[in-house]
N, C-alpha and C positions, 0 to 999 in steps of 0.2 A: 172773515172765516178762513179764508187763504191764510194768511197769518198764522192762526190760530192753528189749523192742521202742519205745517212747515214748523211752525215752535215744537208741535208734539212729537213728528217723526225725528226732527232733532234728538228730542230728550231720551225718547227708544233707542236710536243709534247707540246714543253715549252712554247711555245703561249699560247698553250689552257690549262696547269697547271695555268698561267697566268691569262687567263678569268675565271679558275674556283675560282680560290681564291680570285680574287675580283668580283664577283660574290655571295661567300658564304659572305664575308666580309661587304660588303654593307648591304646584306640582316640585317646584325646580329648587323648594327651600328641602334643608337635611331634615334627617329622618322618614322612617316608613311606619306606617301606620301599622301594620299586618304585625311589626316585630314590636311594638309597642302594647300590643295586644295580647299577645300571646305569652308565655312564661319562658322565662330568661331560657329555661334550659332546653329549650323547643330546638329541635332539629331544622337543618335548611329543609326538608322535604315539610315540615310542620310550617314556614315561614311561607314556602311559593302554595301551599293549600289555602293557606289563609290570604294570600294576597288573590291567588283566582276567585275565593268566594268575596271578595270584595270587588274585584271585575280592574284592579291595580295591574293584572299580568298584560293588560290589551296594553296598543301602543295608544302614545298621547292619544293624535287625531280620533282614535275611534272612541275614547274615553269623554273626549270631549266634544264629538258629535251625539254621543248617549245622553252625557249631562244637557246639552242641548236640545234637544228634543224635548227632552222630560221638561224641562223649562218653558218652551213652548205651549206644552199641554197641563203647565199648571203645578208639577210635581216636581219636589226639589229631594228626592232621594230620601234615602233613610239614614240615619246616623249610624256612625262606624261603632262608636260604643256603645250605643244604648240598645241600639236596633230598631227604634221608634222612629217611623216617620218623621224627618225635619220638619211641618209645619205645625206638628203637636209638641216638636221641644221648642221651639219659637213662639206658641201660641199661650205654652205656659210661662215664658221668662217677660212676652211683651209686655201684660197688664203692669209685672213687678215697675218697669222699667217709664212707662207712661204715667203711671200715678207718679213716682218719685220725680222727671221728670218737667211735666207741665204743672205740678205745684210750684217747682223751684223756678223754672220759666214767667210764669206768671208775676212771682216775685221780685226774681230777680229785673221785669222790664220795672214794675211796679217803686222798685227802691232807685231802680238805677237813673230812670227818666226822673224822679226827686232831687235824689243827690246831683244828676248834672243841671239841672233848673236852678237849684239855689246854689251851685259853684259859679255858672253864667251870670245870675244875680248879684254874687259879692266879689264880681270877680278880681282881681289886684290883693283882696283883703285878706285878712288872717282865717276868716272859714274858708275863705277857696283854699288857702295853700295848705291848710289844715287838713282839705279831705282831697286836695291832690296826692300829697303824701300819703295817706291813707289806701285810697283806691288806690294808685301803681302797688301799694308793697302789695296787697291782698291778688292784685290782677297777676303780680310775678311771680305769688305764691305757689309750689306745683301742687295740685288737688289732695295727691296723697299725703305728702306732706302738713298741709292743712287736717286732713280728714284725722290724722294722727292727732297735731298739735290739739285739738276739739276733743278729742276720747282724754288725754292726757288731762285736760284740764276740768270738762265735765263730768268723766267717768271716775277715774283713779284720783283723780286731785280733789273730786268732792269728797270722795270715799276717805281719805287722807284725812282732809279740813274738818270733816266730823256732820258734812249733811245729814239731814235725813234721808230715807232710801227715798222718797217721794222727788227729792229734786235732785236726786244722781242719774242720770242718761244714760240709757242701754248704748252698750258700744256695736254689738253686732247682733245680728239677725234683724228678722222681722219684727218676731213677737218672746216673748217669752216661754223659754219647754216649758217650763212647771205652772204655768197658766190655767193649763187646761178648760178653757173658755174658746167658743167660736163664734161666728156669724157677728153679730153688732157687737155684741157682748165685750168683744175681744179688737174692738174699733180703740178705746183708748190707750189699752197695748202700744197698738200699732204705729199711733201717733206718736208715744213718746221715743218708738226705736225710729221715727224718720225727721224725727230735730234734728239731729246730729247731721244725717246726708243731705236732706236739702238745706238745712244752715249751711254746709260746705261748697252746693252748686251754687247757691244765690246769692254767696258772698264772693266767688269769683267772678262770675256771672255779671251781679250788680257792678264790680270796680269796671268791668269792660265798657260796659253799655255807661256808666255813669261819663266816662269821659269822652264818649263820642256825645251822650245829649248834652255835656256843655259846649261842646266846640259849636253844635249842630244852634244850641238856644242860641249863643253867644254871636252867630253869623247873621238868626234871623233879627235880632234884636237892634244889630246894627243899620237894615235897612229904613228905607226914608217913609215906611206907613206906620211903622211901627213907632218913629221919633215923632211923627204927624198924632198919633194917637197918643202918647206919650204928654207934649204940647196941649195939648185939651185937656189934659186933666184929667184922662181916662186913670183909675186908679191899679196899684200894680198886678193884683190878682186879676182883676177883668183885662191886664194889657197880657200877661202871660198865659192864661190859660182860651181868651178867646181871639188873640191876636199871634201870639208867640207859639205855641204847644200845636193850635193846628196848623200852621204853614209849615211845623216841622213834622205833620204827621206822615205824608208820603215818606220819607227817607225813615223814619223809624217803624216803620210798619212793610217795606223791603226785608230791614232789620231782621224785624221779628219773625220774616220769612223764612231769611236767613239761617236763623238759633233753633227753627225747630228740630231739623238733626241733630241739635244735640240734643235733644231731649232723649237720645237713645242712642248717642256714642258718644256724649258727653261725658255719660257716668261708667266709664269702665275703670278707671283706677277707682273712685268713690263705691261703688259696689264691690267690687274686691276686696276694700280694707273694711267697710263694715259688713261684709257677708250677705249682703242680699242675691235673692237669688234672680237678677235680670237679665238683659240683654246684653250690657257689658263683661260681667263673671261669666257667664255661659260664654261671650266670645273665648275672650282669655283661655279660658277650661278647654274649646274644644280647641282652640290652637296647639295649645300644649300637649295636646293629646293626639294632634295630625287628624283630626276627623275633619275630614274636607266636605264633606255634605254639610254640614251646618256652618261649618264659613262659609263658605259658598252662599247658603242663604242668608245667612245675616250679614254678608254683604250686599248681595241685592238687594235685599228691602233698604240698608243702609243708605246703597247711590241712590235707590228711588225716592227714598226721603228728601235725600241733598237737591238733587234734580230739578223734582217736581216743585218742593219746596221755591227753588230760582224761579220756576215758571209760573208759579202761581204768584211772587212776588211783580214780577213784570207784567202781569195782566193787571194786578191790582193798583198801578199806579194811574195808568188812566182816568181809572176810577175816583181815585182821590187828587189828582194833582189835572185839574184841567188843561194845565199848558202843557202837557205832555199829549193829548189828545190829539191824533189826525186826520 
């Protein structure tokens, strides 16, 4: 239990070393919010009005013991542009950003723990070096990039080759304007506009993870229970999936601790070029825009994610790895 409280107040420290440096950071990057806000041809007396109604005239320290506080008490300010409460603009981009995602999370451990299983299995041979090559181009691929080459090819290149409209892929949005369907109704919409972005997380996604579970299979495969089990004639599906996959589940289940931040700073370049409206776009957007309340916040939930995320990986290994156990 000692442990366990010392792990926590850790994890709180580093959060809020966290919020202060990006905090000071923002303050210190160019650009003023008030004159970004206001129409080009606004007077300086129009510029320090609008900077006092946004409480920009205080100095740092007092600026930053108010953001403070309010953070203490639960409250992360209002946005500069919208003037909405920050955890009702956060509360509307998070579901976007969760569904897209832990689908693609899901998949991506799903395809990736495959693909490194059967490169571990043929390893020296022509399928290994086959989706080695494979997985690095795809893992060095930059998202957007990808996300592009995908619209290029499903969108515009089926439209081109003479598809039908049924098997050309929406490139951007959610759903379709001229839909005009809601509720369930409007479910397979929605599906066909998130092929495209999660094919693009779970195909980077998968190259990463597929080359850590082959190193990961390939290590455990070579120990001496597994050549013992091997020797008997245990056959290879019952020697990898009840011999090999679980003595490698502690370290991919860290892993997966690991990736679940990105299930929502993952997708900021993939939301941006397909236009969804998440938690990646909304960062980008209110960067650009100097609205420091809602970076602000979607920073913090961001380190809390990355954080807790670590700490909950480190508890959970005891759990599964008895030799870890003290």
């Amino acid at each position: 239990m000692r442990v366990l409280v010392g792990r926590l107040a850790q994890s709180i420290l580093l959060l809020w070393i966290v919020a202060t440096l990006t905090f000071v950071l923002l303050r210190a990057a160019p650009g003023d919010p008030a004159a970004l806000l206001i129409a080009p041809s606004a007077s300086a007396a129009d510029v320090a009005r609008a900077r006092a109604e946004l409480g920009l005239n205080r100095p740092l320290p007092v600026q930053y013991a108010r953001w403070g506080g309010a953070l203490l008490e639960g409250k992360l300010g209002d946005s500069f542009v919208t003037r909405e409460p920050v955890s009702v603009v956060l509360e509307r981009a998070l579901p976007v950003s969760l569904g897209l995602g832990l689908s693609s999370l899901l998949l991506t451990f799903l395809l990736g723990i495959l693909v490194g299983t059967v490169q571990a299995a043929q390893r020296g041979g022509p399928v290994d070096t086959t989706l080695t090559v494979l997985s690095t181009a795809v893992y060095a691929a930059p998202s957007y990039w990808l996300s592009l080459a995908l619209v290029a090819l499903f969108t515009y290149g089926a439209a081109r080759w003479g598809f039908p409209p049924a098997l050309r892929l929406p490139a951007f949005g959610m759903r379709d304007p001229a839909g005009g369907v809601s509720g369930w109704r409007a479910l397979p919409d929605l599906l066909r506009h998130a092929i495209l972005p999660v094919c693009t997380l779970t195909a980077i996604g998968a190259a990463g993870i597929a080359r850590y579970s082959r190193t990961l299979v390939s290590d455990v495969t070579g120990l001496a229970f597994v050549q013992t089990a091997r020797a008997k004639g245990v056959s290879r599906s019952t020697l990898y999936l009840h011999h090999v996959l679980r003595n490698a589940l502690a370290p991919l289940v860290v892993l997966f601790a690991l990736a679940l931040p990105g299930v929502l700073a993952g997708s900021v370049f993939v939301e941006t070029v397909f236009a969804w409206p998440g938690m990646g776009r909304l960062l980008v957007n209110s960067i650009l825009a100097r609205d420091y309340p809602v970076v602000m916040g979607a920073t913090v939930l961001y380190a809390a994610l990355v954080i807790f995320a670590n700490l909950a990986g480190d508890l959970a290994l005891p759990a599964l790895d008895p030799r870890r156990r003290s």
